[in-house]
N, CA and C of each residue as an Amber inpcrd file, in Angstrom:
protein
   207
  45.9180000-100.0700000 -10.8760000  45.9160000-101.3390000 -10.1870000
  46.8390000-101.2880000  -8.9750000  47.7890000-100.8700000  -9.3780000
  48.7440000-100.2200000  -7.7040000  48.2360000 -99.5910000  -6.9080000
  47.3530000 -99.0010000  -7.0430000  46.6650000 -98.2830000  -5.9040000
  45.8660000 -98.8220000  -5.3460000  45.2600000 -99.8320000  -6.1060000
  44.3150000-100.9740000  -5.3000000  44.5850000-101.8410000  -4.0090000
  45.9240000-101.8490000  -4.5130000  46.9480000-103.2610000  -3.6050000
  46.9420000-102.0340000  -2.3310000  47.2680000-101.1810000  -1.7210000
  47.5330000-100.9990000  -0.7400000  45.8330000-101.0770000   0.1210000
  44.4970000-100.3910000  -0.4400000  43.6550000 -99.9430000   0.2060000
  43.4190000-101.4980000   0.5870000  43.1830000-102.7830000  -0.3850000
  42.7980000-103.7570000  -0.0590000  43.4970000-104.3520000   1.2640000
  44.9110000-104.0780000   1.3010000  45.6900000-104.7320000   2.6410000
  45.3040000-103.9020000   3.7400000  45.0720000-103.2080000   3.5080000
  44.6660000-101.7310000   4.8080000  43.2970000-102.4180000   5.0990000
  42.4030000-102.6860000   4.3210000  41.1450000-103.4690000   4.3420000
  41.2840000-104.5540000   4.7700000  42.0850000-105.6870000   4.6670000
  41.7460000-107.3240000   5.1020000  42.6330000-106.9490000   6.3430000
  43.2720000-105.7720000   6.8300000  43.9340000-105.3230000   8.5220000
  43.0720000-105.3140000   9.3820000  42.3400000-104.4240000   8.7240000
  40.9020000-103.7750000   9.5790000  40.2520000-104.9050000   9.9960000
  39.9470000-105.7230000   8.8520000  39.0330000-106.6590000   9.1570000
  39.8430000-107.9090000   9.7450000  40.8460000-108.0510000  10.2810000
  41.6620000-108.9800000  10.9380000  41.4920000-108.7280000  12.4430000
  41.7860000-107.2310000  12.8650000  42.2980000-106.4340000  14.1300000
  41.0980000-106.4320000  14.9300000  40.9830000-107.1860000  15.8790000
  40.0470000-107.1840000  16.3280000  39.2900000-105.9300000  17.3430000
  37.9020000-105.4450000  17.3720000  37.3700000-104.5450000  17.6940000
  38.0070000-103.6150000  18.9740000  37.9820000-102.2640000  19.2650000
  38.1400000-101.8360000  20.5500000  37.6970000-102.5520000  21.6950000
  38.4940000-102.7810000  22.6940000  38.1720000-103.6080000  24.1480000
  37.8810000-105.2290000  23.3730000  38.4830000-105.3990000  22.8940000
  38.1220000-106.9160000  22.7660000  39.1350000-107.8590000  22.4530000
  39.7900000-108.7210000  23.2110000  41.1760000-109.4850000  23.2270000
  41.0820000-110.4260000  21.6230000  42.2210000-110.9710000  21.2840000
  42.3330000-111.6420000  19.9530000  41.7380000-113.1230000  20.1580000
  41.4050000-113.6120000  21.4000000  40.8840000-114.7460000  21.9750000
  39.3450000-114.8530000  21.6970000  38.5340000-113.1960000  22.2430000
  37.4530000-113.1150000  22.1240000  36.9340000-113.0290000  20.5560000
  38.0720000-112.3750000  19.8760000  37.1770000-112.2520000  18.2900000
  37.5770000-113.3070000  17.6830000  38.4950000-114.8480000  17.9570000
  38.3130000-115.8130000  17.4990000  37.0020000-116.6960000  17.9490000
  36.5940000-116.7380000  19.3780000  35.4240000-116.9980000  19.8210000
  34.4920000-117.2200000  18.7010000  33.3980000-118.2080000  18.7180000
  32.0060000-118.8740000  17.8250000  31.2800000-117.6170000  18.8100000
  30.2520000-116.5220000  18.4540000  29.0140000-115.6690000  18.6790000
  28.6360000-116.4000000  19.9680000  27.9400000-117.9280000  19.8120000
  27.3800000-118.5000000  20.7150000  28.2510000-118.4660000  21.5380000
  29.6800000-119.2510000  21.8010000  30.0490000-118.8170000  22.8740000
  30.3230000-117.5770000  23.5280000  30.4970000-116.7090000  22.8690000
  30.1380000-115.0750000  23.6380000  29.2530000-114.9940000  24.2110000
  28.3730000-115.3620000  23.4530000  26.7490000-114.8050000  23.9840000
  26.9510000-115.7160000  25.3590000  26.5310000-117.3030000  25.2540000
  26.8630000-117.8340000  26.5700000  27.5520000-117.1880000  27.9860000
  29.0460000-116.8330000  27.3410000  29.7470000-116.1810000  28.3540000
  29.0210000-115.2110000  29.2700000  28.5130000-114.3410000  28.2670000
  28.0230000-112.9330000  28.9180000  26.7260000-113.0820000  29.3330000
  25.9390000-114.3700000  29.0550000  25.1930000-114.7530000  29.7070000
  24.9520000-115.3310000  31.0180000  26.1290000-116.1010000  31.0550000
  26.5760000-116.5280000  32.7310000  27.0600000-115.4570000  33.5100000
  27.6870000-114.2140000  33.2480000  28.0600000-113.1500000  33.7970000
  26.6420000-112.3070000  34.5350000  25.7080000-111.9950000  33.7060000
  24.5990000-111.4780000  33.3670000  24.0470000-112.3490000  34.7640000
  24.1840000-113.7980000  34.4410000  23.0810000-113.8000000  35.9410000
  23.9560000-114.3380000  37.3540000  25.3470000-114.3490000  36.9820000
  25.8450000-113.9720000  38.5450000  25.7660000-112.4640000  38.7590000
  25.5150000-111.3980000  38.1230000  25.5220000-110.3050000  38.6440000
  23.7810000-110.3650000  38.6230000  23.3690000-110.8700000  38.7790000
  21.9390000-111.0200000  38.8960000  21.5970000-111.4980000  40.2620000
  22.4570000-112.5380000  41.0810000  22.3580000-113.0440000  41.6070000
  22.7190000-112.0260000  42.9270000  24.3940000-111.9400000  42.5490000
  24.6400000-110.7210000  43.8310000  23.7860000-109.6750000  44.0560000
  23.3870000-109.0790000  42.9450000  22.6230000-108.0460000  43.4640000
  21.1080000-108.2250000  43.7700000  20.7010000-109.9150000  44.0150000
  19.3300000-109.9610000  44.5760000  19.2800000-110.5760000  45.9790000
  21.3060000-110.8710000  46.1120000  21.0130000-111.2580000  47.4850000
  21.4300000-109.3060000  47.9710000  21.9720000-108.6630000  47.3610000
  22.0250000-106.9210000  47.9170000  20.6190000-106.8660000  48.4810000
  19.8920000-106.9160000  47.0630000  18.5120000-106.3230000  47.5780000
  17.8390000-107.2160000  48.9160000  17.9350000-108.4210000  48.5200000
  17.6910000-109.5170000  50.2840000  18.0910000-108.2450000  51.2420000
  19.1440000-108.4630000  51.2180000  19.9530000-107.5110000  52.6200000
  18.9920000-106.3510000  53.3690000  18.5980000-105.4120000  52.1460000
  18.3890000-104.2350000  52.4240000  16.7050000-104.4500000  52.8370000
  16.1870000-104.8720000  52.1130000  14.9370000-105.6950000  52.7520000
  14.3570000-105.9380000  54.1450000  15.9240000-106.8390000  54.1060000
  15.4450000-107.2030000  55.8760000  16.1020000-106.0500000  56.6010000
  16.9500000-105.2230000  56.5590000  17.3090000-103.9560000  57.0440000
  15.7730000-103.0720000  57.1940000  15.1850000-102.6280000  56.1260000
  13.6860000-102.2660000  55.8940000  13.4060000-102.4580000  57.2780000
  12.7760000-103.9270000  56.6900000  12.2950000-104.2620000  57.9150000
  11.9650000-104.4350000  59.0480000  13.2680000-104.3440000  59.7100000
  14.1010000-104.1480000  60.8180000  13.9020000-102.8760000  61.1020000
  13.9750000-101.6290000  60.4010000  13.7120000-100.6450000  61.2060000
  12.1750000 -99.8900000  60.8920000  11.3790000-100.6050000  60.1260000
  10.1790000-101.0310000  60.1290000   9.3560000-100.8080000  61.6030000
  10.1290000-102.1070000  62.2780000   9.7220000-102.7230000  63.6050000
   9.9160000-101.7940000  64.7190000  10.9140000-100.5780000  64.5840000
  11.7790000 -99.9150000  65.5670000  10.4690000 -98.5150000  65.2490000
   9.9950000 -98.4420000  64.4180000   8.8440000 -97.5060000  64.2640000
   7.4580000 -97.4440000  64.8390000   7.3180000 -96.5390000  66.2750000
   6.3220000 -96.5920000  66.5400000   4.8500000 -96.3550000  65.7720000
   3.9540000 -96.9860000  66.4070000   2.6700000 -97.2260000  65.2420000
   1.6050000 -95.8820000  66.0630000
C-alpha cells in the first residue's frame, strides 16, 4: 500500500501540470473557449494572407500589361 501512495501523487501531478507549450491559464480554459480563440486567430491569419495574395495579383497583373502580345 506504500508504494501506491507515491505513483498515485506522481499521477494526479501529471494530470495537474499542464501540457508542453501551454500556459496554466490555457489548461484552465472551457475547450470551447480554446477552440473559439484559435478560431479567431485562424481567420485573421486568413485574412492577412488574402489581402497578401490581393497584392500579388494586382502585381500579376501589372506586369501582365508590361508584356508584349
Amino acid at each position: 500500500m506504500a508504494e501506491e501512495a507515491p505513483a498515485t501523487a506522481a499521477a494526479v501531478s501529471e494530470a495537474t501540470t499542464p501540457p508542453e507549450g501551454e500556459t496554466a491559464d490555457e489548461a484552465e480554459m472551457p475547450l470551447e473557449q480554446i477552440v473559439m480563440i484559435e478560431l479567431e486567430r485562424l481567420q485573421a491569419e486568413n485574412t492577412v494572407l488574402r489581402d497578401s495574395l490581393r497584392g500579388v495579383l494586382v502585381e500579376l497583373q501589372a506586369l501582365r500589361e508590361m508584356v508584349p502580345v
